[in-house]
C-alpha positions as CSV (number, residue, x, y, z in Angstrom):
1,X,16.2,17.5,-8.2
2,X,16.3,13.9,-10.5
3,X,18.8,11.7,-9.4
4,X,22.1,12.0,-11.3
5,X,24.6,8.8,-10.9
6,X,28.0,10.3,-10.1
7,X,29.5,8.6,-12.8
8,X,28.1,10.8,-15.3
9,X,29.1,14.0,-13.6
10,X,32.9,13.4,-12.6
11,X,35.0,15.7,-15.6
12,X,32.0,17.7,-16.1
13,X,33.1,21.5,-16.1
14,X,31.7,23.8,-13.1
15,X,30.7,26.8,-13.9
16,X,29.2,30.2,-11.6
17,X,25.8,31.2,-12.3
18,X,27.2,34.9,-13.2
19,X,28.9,32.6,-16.0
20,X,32.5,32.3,-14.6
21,X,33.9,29.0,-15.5
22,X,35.7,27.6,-12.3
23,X,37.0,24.2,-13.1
24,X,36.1,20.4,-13.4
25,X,34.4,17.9,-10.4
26,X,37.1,15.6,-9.9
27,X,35.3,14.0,-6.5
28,X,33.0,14.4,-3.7
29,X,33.1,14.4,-0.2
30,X,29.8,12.6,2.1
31,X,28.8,12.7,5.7
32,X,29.4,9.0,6.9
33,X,27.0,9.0,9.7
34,X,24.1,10.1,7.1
35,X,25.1,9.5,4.0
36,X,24.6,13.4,2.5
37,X,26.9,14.1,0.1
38,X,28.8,18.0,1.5
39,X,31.5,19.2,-1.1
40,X,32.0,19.0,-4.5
41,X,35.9,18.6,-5.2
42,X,36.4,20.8,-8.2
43,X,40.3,21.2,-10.1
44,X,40.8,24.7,-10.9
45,X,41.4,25.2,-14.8
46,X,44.8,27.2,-15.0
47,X,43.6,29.5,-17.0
48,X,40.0,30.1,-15.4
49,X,38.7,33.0,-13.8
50,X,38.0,30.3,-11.3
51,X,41.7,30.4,-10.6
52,X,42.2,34.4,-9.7
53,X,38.8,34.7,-7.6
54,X,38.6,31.5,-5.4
55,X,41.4,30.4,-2.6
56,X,42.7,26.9,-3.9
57,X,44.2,24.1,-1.8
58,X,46.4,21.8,-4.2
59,X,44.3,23.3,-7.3
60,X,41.4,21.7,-5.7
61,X,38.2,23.7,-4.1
62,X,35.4,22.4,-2.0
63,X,32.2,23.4,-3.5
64,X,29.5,23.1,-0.6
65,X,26.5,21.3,-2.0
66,X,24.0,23.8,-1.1
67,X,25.4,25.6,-3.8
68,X,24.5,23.5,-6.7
69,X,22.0,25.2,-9.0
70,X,21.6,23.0,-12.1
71,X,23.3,19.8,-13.8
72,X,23.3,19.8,-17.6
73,X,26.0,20.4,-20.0
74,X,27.5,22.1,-17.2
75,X,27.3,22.1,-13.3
76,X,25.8,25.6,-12.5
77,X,26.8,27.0,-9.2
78,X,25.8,29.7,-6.9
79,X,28.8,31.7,-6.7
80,X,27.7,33.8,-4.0
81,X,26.5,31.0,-0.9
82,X,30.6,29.5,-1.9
């Protein structure tokens, strides 16, 4: 994967790769020892499918990294390794 500057990705909308639209990365979370970024912190839209099929803390979900599929217009997900 290039490298993408997180900069350019925070308010980007996050989307499943069966085309659900689940919210917007707001943050990340990173291993201190190693430096490997974990979680992406994605807000729930309100009126998302995101919000009736995922368990929200706050209106925030933790997106492992392992999930991430693609970064273009959208951050693709794989909803089914969340």
């Amino acid at each position: 994967m290039e490298r993408v500057y997180l900069k350019k990705i925070i308010n980007k909308k996050v989307m499943g790769n069966d085309g659900s639209e689940i919210g917007t990365l707001k943050n990340v979370t990173a291993e201190l020892e190693t430096g490997d970024l974990s979680e992406m912190v994605v807000h729930l839209n309100e009126n998302s499918s995101g919000q009736r099929r995922y368990r929200a803390e706050g209106g925030y979900i933790y997106i492992p990294f392992s999930s991430l599929r693609s970064i273009r217009d959208y951050i693709v997900v794989d909803v089914r390794s969340m």
